[in-house]
BAFI-3210 file (N, C-alpha, C; in Angstrom, 3 decimals, decimal comma, padded with zeros to 6 digits):
// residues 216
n [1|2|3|4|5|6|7|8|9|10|11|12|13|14|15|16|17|18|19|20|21|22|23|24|25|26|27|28|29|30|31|32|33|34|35|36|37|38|39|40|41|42|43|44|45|46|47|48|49|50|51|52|53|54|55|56|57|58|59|60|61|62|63|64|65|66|67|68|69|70|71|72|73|74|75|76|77|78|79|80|81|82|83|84|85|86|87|88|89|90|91|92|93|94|95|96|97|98|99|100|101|102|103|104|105|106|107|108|109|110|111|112|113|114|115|116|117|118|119|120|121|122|123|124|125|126|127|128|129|130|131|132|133|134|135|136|137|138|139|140|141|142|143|144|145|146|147|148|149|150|151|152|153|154|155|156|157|158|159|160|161|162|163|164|165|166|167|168|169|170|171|172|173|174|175|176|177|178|179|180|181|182|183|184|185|186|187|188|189|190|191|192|193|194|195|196|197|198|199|200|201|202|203|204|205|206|207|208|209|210|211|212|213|214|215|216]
n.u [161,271|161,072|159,466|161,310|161,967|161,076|159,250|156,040|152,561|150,081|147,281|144,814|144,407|144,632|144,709|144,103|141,056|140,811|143,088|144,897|146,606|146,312|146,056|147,508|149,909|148,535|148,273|151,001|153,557|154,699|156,670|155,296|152,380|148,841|148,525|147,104|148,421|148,481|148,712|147,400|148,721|148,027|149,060|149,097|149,877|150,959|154,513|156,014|158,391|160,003|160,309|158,082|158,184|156,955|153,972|153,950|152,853|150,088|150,569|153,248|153,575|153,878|156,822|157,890|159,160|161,327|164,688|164,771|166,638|165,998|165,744|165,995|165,211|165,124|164,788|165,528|166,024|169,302|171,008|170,834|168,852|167,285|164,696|162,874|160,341|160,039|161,919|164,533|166,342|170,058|172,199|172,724|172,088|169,279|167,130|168,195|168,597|169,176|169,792|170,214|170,620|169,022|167,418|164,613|163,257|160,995|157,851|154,511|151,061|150,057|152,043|155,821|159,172|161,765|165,280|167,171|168,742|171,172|173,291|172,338|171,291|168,778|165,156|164,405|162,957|161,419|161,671|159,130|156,967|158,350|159,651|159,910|162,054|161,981|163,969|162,099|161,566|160,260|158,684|158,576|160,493|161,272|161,892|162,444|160,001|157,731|157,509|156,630|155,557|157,119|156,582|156,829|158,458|160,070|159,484|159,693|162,531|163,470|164,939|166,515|165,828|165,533|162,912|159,090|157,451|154,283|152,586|152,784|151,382|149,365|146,983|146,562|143,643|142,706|143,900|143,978|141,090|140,707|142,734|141,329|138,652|139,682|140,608|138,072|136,959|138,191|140,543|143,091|145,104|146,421|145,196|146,092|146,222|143,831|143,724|145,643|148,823|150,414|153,924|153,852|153,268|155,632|157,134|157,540|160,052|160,438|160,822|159,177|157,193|154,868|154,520|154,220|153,680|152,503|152,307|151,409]
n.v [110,013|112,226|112,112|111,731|114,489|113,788|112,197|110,082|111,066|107,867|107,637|105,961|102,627|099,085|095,478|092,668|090,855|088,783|088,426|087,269|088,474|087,404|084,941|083,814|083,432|081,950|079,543|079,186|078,583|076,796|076,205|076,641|078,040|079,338|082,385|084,959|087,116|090,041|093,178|096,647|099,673|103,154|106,057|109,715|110,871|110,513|108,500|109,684|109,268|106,956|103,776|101,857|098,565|095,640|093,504|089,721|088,454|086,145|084,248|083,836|082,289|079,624|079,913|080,046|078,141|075,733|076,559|078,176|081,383|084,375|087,898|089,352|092,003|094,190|095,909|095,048|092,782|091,509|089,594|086,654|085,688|085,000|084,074|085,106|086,942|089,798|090,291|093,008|094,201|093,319|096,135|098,176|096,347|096,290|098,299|099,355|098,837|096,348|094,362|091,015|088,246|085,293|082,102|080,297|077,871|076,218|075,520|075,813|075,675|078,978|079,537|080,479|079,381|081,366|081,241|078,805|077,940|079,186|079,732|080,845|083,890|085,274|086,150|088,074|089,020|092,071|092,373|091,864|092,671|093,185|093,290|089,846|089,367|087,861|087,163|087,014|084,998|086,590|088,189|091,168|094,102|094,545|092,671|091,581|090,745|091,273|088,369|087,817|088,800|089,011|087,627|085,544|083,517|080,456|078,288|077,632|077,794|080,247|082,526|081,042|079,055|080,315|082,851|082,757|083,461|085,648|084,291|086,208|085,674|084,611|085,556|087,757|088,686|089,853|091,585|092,579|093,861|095,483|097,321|098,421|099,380|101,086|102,726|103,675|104,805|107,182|106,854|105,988|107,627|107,116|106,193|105,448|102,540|100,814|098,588|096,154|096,855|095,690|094,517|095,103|097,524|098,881|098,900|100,757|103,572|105,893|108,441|109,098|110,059|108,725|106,653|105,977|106,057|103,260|100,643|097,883]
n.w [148,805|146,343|142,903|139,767|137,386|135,071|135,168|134,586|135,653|136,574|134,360|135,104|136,456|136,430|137,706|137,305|138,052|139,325|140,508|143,840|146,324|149,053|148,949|147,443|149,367|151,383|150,061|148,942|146,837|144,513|141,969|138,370|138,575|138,419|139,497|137,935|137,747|136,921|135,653|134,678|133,500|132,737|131,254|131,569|129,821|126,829|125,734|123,225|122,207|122,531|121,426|121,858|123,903|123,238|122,876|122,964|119,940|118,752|116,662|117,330|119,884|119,899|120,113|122,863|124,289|126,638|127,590|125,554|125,311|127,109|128,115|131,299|133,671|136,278|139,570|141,998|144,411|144,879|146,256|147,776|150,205|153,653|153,269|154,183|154,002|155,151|155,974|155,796|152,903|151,723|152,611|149,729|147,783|146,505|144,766|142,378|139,046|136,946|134,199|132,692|131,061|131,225|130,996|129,907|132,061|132,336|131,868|132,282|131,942|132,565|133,341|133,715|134,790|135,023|134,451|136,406|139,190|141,922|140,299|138,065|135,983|137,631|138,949|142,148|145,253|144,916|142,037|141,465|138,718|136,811|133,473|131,157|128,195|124,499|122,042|118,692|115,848|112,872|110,776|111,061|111,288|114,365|116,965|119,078|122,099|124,215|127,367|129,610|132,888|135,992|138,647|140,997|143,895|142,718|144,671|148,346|148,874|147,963|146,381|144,839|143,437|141,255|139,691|139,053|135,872|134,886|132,271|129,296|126,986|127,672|128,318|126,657|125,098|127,639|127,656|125,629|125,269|127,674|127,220|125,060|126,381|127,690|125,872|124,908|127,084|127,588|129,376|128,603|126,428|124,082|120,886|118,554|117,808|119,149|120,463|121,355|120,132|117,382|116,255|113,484|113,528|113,463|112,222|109,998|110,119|113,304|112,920|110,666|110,865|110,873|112,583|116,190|120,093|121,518|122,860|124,850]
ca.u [161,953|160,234|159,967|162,317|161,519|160,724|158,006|154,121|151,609|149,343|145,804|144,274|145,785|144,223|145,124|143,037|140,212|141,256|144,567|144,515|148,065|146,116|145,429|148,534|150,623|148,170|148,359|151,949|153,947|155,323|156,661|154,418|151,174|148,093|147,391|146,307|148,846|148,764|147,771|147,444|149,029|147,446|149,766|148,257|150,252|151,468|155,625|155,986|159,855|160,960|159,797|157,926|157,929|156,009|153,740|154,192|151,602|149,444|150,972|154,705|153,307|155,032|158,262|157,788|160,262|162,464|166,018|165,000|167,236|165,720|166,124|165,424|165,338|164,396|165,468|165,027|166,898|170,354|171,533|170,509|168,299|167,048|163,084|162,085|159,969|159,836|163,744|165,080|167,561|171,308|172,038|173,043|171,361|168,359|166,631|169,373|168,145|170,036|169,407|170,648|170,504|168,354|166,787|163,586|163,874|160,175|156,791|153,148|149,725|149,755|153,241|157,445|160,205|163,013|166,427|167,237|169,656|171,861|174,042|171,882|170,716|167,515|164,580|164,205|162,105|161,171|161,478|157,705|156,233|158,844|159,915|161,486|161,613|162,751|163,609|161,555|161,689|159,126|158,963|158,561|161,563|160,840|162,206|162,119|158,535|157,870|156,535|156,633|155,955|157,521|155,382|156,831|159,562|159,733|159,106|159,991|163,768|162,977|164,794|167,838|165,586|164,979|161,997|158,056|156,578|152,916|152,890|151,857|150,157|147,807|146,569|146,169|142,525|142,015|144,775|143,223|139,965|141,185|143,070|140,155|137,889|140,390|140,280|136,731|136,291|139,180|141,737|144,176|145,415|147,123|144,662|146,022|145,375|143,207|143,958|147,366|149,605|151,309|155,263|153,866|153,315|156,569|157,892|158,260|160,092|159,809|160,953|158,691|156,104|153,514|154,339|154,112|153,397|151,523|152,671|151,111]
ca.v [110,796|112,499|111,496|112,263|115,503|113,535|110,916|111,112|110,528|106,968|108,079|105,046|101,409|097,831|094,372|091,042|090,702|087,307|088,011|087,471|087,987|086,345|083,536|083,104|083,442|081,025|078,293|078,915|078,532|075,680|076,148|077,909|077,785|079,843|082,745|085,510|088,130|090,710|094,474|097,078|101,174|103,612|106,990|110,586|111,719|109,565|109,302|109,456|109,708|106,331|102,764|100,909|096,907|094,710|092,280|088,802|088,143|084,832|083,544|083,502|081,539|078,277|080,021|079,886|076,845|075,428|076,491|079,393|082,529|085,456|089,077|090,313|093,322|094,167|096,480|094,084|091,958|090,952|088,493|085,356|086,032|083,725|083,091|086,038|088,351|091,168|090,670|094,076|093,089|093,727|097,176|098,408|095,561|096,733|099,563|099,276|098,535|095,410|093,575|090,505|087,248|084,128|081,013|080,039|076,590|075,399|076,442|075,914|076,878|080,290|080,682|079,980|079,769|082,332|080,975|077,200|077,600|080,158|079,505|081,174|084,598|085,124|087,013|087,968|090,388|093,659|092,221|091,928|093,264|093,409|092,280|088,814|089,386|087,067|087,576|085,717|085,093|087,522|089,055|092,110|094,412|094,580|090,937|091,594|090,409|090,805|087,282|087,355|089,407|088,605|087,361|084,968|082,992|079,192|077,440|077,956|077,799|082,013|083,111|079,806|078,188|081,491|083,346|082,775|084,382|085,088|084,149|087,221|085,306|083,424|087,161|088,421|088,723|090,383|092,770|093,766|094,113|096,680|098,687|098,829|099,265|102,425|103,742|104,172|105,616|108,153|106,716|105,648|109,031|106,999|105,165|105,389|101,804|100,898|097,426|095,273|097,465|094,843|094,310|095,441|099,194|099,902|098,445|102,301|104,228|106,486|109,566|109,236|110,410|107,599|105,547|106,488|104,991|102,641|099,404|097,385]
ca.w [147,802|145,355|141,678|138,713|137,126|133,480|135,894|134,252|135,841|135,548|134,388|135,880|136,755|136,951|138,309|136,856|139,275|139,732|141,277|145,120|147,390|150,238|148,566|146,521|150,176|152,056|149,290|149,158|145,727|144,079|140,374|137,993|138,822|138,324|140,432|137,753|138,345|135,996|135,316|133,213|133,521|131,413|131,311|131,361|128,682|126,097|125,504|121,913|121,546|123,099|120,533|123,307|123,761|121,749|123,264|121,623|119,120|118,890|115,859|118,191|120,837|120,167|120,350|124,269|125,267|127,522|127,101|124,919|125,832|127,628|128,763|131,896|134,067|137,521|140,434|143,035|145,315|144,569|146,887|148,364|151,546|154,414|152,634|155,358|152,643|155,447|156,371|154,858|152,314|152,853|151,906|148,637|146,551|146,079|144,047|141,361|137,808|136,378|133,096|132,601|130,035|131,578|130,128|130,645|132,443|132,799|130,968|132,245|130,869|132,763|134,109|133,765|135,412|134,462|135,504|137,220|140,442|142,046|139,091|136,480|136,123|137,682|139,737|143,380|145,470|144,174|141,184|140,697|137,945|135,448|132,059|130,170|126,701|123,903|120,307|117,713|114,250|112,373|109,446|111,658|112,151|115,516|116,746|120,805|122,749|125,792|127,264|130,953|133,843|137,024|139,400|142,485|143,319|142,478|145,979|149,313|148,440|147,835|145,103|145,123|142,402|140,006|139,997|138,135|135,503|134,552|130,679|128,882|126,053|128,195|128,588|125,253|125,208|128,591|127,600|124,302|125,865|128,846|126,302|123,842|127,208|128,275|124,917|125,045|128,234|127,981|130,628|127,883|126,103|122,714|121,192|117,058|117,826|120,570|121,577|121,578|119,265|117,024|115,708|112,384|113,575|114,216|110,541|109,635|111,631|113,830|112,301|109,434|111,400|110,361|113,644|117,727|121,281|121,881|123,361|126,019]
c.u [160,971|160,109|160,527|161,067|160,721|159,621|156,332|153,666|150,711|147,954|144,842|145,327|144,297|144,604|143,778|142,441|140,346|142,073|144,144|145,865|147,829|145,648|146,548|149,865|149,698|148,167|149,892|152,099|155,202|155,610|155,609|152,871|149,824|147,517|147,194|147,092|149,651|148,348|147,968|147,745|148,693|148,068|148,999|148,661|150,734|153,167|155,456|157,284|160,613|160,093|159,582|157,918|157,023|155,525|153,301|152,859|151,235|150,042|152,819|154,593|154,330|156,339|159,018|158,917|160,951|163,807|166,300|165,657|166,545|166,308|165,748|165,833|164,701|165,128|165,106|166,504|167,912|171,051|170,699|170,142|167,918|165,550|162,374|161,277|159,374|161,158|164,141|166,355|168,917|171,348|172,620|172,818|170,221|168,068|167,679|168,738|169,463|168,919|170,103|170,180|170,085|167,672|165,185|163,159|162,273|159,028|155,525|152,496|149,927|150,829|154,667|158,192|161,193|164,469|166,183|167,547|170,357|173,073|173,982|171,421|169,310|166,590|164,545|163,238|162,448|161,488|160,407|157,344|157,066|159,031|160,690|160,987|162,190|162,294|162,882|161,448|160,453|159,767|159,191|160,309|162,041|161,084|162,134|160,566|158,858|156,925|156,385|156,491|155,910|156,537|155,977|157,830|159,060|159,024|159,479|161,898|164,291|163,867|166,046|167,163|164,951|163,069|160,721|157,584|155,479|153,237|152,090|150,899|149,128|146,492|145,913|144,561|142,516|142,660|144,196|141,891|139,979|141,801|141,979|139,534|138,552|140,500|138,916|136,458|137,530|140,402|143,151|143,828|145,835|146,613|144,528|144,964|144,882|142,952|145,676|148,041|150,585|152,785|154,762|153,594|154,324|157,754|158,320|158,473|159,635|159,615|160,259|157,621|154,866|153,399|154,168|153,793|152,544|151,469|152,181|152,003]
c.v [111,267|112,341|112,184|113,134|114,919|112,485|111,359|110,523|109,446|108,180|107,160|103,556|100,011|096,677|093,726|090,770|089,152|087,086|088,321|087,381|087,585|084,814|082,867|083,058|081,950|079,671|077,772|078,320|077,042|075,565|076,848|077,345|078,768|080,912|084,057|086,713|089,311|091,836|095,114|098,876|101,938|105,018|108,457|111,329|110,617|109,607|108,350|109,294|108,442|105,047|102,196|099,059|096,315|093,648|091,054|088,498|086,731|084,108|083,679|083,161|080,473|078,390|079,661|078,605|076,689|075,784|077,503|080,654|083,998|086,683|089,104|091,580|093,288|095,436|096,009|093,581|091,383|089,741|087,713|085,615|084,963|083,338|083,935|086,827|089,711|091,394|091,441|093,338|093,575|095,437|097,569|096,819|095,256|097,776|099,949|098,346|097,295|094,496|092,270|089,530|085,649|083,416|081,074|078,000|075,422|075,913|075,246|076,380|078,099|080,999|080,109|080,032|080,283|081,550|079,584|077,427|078,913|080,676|080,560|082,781|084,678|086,172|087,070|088,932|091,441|093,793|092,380|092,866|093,659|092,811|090,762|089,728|088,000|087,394|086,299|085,574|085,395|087,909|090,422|092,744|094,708|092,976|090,930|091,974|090,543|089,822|087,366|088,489|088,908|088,813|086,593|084,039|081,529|078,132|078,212|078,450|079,444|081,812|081,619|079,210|079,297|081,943|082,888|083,421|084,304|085,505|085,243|086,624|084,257|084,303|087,828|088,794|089,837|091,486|093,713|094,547|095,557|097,786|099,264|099,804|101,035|103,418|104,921|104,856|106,923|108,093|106,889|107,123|108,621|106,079|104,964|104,031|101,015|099,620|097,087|095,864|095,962|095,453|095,220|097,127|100,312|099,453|100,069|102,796|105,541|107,838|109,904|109,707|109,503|106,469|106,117|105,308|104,052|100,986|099,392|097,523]
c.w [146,737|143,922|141,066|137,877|135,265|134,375|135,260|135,062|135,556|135,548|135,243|135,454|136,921|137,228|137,798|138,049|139,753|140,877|142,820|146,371|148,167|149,905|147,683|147,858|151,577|151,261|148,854|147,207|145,251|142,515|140,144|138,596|138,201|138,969|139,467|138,107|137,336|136,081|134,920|133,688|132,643|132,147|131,024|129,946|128,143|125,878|124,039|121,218|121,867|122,235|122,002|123,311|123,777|122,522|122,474|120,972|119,328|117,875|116,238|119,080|121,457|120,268|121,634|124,626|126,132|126,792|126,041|125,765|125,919|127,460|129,842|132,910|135,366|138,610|142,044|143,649|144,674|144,757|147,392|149,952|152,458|154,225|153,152|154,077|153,291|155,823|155,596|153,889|152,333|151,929|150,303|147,461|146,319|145,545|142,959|139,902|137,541|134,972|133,030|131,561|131,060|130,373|130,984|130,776|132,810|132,141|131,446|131,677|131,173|133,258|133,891|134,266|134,425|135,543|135,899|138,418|140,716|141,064|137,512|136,753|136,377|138,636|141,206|143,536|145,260|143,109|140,428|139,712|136,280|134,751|132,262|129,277|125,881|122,563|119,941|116,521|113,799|111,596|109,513|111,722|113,419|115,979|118,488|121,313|123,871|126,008|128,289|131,871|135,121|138,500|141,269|142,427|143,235|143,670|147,159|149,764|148,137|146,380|144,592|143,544|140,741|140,213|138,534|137,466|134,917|132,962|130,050|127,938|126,557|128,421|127,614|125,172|126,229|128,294|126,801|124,966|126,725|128,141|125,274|125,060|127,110|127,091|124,477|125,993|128,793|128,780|129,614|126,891|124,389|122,524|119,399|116,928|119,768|121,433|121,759|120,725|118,765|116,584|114,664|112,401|113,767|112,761|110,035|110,246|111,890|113,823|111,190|109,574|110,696|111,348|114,860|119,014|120,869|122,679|124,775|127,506]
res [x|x|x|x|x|x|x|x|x|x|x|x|x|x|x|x|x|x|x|x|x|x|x|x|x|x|x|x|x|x|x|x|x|x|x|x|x|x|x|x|x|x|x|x|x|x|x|x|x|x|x|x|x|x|x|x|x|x|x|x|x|x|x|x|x|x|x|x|x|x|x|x|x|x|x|x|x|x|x|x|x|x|x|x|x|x|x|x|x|x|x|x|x|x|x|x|x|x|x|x|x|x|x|x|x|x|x|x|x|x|x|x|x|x|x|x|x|x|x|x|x|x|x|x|x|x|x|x|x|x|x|x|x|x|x|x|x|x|x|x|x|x|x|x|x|x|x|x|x|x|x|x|x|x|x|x|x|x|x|x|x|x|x|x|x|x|x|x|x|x|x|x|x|x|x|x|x|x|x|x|x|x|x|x|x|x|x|x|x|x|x|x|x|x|x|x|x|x|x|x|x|x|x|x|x|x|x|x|x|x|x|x|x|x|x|x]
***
């Protein structure tokens, strides 16, 4: 199909040279773990008309917990499959945007589980790559972070035990870095500021013309 008539173009794209899908499918997944699965879209044109999401700052870290209340989002797999991850999935529950309200039920150094059981709202395939968020108390008017992007499911159990995500602030660094990096070398197009755009840039709005894109 061809894309929607408002679709930009990326300018360039990267993935954490770390991350390895043959190596995170031969070691096989067990709770969060470590495999490094992150990357970065840089747009040819900038959109300037839509407030973009806020990646959480270092001084909202410790907000991270068990049992804290989520967002997330995905257009992925709906139902409960047999663990196959080339078994097509049944029809009409996939490629359908859904949001929903999850917990986050487990927290490692580099990764979380979203969701507990079939019980709870949570991720499946073709989920990858998208948001949690979670509000946090800031001084910021801006109170929604994004902390997580969806990465793999919990065990072998496929999606039964909720799905993993890689912790965005374990990231912070490599993120700033790649956006600074892309600022400099032209890829990235909006570069007011040219690393991690904080909460505090979006304190005036957006009609006042003194704010714009820029979010990770």
């Amino acid at each position: 199909l061809p894309p929607p008539r408002d679709a930009i173009r990326a300018a360039g794209f990267l993935a954490h040279p770390g991350f390895d899908i043959n190596s995170m499918q031969s070691q096989g997944v067990s709770g969060p773990g470590d495999f490094q699965d992150l990357g970065l879209i840089f747009l040819e044109t900038a959109i300037e008309d839509i407030e973009p999401a806020i990646v959480i700052g270092r001084d909202e870290i410790d907000q991270i917990k068990v049992g804290v209340e989520v967002g997330i989002a995905g257009w992925g797999q709906q139902t409960q499959g047999s663990g196959n991850f080339w078994e097509p999935p049944e029809p009409g529950t996939v490629g359908i945007k859904y949001c929903a309200t999850s917990t986050i039920n487990e927290v490692g150094p580099m990764e979380m589980q979203i969701g507990s059981d079939v019980n709870s709202s949570r991720k499946c395939h073709g989920d990858s790559g998208g948001p949690s968020y979670m509000n946090v108390n800031t001084a910021s008017d801006v109170k929604s972070r994004v902390i997580g992007i969806t990465s793999h499911a919990y065990d072998q159990s496929d999606c039964a035990k909720g799905g993993v995500d890689t912790r965005v602030d374990s990231w912070l660094s490599w993120i700033d870095e790649q956006m600074s990096a892309a600022c400099a070398d032209g890829t990235r197009v909006w570069c007011e500021v040219d690393g991690i755009v904080p909460a505090s840039y979006f304190d005036v709005p957006l009609d006042s013309g003194e704010s714009g894109e820029g979010g990770a």
